[in-house]
C-alpha positions as CSV (number, residue, x, y, z in Angstrom):
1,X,80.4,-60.3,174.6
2,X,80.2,-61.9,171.2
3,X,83.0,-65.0,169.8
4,X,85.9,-63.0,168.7
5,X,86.9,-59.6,170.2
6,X,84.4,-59.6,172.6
7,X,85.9,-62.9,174.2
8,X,89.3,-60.7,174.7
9,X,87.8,-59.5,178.7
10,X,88.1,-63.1,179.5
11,X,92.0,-63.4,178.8
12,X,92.9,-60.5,180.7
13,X,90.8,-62.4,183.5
14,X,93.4,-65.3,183.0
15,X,96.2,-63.0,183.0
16,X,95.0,-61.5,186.0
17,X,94.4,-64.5,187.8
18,X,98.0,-65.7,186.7
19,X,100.1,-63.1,187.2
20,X,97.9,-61.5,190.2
21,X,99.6,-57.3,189.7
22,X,98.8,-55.1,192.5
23,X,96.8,-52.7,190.0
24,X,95.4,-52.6,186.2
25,X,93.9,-50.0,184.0
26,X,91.2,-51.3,181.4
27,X,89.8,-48.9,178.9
28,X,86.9,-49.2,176.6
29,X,84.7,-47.0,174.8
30,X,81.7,-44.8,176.5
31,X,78.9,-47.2,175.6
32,X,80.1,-50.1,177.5
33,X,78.3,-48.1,180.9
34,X,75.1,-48.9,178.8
35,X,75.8,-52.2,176.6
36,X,73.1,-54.7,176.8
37,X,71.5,-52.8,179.2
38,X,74.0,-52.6,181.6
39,X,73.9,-56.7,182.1
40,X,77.7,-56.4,180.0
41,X,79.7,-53.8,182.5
42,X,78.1,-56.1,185.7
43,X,79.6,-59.2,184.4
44,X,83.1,-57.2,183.9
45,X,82.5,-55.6,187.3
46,X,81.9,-59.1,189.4
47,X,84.1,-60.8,187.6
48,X,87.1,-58.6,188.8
49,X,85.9,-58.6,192.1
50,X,85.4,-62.3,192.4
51,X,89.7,-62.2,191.6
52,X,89.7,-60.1,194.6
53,X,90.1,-56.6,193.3
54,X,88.7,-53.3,194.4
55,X,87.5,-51.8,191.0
56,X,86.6,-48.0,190.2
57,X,85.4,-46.7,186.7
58,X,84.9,-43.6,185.3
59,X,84.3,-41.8,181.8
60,X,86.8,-39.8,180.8
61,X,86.8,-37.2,177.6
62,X,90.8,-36.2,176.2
63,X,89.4,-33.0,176.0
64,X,89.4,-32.4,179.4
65,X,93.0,-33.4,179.6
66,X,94.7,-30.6,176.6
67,X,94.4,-32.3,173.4
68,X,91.9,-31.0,171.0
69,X,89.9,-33.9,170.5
70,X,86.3,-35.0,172.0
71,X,86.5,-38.4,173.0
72,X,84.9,-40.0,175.5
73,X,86.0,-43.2,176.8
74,X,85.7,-45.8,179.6
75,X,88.7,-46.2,182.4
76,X,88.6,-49.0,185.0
77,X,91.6,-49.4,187.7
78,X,91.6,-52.6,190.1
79,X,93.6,-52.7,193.2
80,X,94.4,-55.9,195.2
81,X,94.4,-53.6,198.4
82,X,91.5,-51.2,200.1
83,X,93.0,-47.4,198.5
84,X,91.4,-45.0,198.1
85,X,91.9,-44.0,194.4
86,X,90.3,-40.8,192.9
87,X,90.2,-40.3,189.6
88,X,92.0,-37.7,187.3
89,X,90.0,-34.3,186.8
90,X,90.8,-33.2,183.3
91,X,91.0,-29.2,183.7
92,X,93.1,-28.2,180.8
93,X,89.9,-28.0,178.2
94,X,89.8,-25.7,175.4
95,X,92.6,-27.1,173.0
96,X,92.1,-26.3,169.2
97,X,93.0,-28.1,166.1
98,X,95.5,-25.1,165.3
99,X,97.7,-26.1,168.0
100,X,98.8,-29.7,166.3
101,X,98.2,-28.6,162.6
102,X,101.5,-29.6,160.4
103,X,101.5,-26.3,157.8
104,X,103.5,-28.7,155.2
105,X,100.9,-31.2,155.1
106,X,99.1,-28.2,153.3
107,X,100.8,-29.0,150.3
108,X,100.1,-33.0,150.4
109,X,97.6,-33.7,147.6
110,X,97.1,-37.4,149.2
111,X,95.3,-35.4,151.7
112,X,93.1,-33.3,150.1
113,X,89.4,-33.4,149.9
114,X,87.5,-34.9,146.8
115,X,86.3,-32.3,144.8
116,X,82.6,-33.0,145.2
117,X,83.3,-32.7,149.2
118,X,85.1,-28.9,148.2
119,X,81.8,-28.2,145.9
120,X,79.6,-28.9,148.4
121,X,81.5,-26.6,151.4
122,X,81.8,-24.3,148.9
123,X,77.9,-24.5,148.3
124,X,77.4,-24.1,152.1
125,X,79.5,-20.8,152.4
126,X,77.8,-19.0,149.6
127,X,74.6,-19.4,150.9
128,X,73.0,-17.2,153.4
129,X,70.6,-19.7,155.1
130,X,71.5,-21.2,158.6
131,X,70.1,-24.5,156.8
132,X,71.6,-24.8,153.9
133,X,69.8,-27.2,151.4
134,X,71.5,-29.5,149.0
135,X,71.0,-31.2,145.3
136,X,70.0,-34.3,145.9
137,X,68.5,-34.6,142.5
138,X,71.4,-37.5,141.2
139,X,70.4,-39.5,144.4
140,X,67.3,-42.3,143.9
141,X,64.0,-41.1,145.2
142,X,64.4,-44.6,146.9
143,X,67.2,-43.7,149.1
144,X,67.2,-42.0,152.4
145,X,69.0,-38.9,150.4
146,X,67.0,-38.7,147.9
147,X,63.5,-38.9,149.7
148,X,64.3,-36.8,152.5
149,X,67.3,-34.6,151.0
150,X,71.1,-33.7,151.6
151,X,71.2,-30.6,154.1
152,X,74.6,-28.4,155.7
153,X,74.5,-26.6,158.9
154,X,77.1,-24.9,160.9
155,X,77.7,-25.4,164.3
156,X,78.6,-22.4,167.1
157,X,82.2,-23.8,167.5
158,X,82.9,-23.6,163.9
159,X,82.1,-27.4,162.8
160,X,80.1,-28.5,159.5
161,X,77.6,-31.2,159.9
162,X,76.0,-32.1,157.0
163,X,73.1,-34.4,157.4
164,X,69.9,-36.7,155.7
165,X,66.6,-34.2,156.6
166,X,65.0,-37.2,157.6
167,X,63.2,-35.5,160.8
168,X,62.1,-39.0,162.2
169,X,65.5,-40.2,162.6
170,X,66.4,-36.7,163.7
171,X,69.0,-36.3,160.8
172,X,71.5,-38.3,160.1
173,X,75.1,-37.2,159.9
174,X,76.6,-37.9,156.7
175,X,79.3,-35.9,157.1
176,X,81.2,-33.9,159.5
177,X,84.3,-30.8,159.2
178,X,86.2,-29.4,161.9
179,X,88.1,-26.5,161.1
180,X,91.4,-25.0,163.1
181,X,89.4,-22.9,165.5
182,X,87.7,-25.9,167.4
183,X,88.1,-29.5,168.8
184,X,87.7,-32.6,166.4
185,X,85.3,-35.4,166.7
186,X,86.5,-38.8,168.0
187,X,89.1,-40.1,166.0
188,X,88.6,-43.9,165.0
189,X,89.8,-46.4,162.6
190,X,88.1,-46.0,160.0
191,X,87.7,-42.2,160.0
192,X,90.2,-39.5,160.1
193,X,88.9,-35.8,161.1
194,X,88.3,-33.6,158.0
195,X,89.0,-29.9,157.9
196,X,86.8,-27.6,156.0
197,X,88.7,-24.3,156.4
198,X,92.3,-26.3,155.1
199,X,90.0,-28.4,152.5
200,X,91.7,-31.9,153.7
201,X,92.3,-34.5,156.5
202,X,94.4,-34.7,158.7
203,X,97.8,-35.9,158.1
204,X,99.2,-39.1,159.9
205,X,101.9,-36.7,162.0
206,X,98.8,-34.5,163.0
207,X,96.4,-37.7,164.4
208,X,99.5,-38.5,167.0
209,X,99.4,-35.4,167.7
210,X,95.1,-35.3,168.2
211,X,96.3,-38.7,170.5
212,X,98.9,-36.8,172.4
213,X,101.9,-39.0,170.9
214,X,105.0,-37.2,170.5
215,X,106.3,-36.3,167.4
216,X,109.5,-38.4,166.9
217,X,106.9,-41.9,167.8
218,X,107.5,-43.9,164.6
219,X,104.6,-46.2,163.4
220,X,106.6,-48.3,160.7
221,X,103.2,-49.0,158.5
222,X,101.1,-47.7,155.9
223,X,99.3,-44.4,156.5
224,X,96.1,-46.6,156.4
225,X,97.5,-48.8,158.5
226,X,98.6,-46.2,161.1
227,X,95.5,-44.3,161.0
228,X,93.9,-47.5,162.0
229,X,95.8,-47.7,165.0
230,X,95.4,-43.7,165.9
231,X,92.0,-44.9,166.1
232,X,92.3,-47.6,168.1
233,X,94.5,-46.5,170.2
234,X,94.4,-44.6,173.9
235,X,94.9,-40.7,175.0
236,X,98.0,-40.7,176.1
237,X,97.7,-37.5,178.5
238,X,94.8,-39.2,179.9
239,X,96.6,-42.2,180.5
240,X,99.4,-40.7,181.9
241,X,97.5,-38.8,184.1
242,X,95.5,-41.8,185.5
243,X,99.0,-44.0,185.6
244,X,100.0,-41.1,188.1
245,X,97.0,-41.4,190.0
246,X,97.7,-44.8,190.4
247,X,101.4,-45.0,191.7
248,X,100.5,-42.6,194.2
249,X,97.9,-43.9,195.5
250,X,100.3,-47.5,196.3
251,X,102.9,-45.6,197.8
């Protein structure tokens, strides 16, 4: 809890205490379970309780639940009655980035990678190491790149990760590419999923999508501005399956 967002839990404990619903769904990301050692998720946890609701949480990843995204996030129900509410189990894994890929956002130039970003991928490919190792020579010897060096690897599922070598902190990510044929990492405000096969992001139309929104859902902003609430935003299959958890569990 810290004096600006952080300070939001304790208005939906006013709302709650005002309005008093039969049930609510919180979310919040993964490392809530473990903020602050824990001490932050008790205080959210007693806190409900002491308003006189039966809580349940659980960790919850989109992929699970048919869109091709990993992302892992926190989901809290309260009830004002004893239920007995059991989570969602996600068993629709295995979505790929192909399936919500817009083939005219191919010709978007807005969208394409930098050509240092295509260089380097480029680098990668023609290479015949597993490890491939980078010029970090324009870097300062100074900075974590160019002490300990600019490296490219490719995952099992088809990702790139490129990375700092820096063993000790057991290699930074600097970068990371999906490509069509697997899932793409958790999609956030300030970082839309790259594609290295399709050399660009993704397009506004095709982060809905990664979110489960439907395509005819306007968002009446700037691209920037939209991709910022992709990011911030909630699964909505996962929702909707938890939402239907819920309503029959009252009935």
């Amino acid at each position: 809890f810290d004096e600006t967002r952080g300070t939001l839990f304790f208005d939906i404990l006013e709302i709650l205490k005002n309005t008093t619903p039969k049930m609510f769904l919180l979310e919040n990301v993964k490392g809530l379970k473990s903020h602050d050692g824990g001490k932050t998720l008790k205080v959210i946890e007693n806190s409900l309780r002491e308003l006189g609701y039966n809580i349940k949480w659980e960790i919850l990843n989109s992929y699970d639940f048919g869109l091709p995204q990993y992302r892992e996030r926190w989901y809290c129900v309260g009830f004002r009655d004893k239920v007995n509410f059991e989570f969602p189990k996600g068993d629709k894994r295995g979505a790929k980035i192909k399936s919500i890929i817009d083939t005219k956002a191919n010709k978007d130039n807005k969208l394409k990678l930098t050509p240092f970003e295509i260089e380097r991928i480029e680098f990668h490919f023609k290479s015949n190491e597993e490890r491939v190792q980078h010029d970090n020579s324009k870097y300062k010897p100074n900075t974590k790149k160019g002490k300990h060096g600019v490296f490219s690897y490719q995952k099992p599922d088809g990702a790139l990760r490129f990375h700092i070598g820096d063993v000790a902190k057991t290699q930074i990510q600097e970068a990371f590419y999906a490509c069509q044929d697997t899932y793409a990492p958790t999609i956030i405000a300030n970082r839309v999923p790259k594609l290295w096969d399709l050399q660009r992001k993704l397009s506004v139309l095709e982060a809905q999508r990664l979110q489960g929104y439907p395509d005819n859902f306007k968002f009446p902003v700037s691209d920037n501005q939209a991709y910022k609430q992709l990011g911030n935003s909630v699964a909505v299959p996962v929702l909707e399956a938890i939402i239907k958890k819920m309503l029959e569990t009252i009935k």
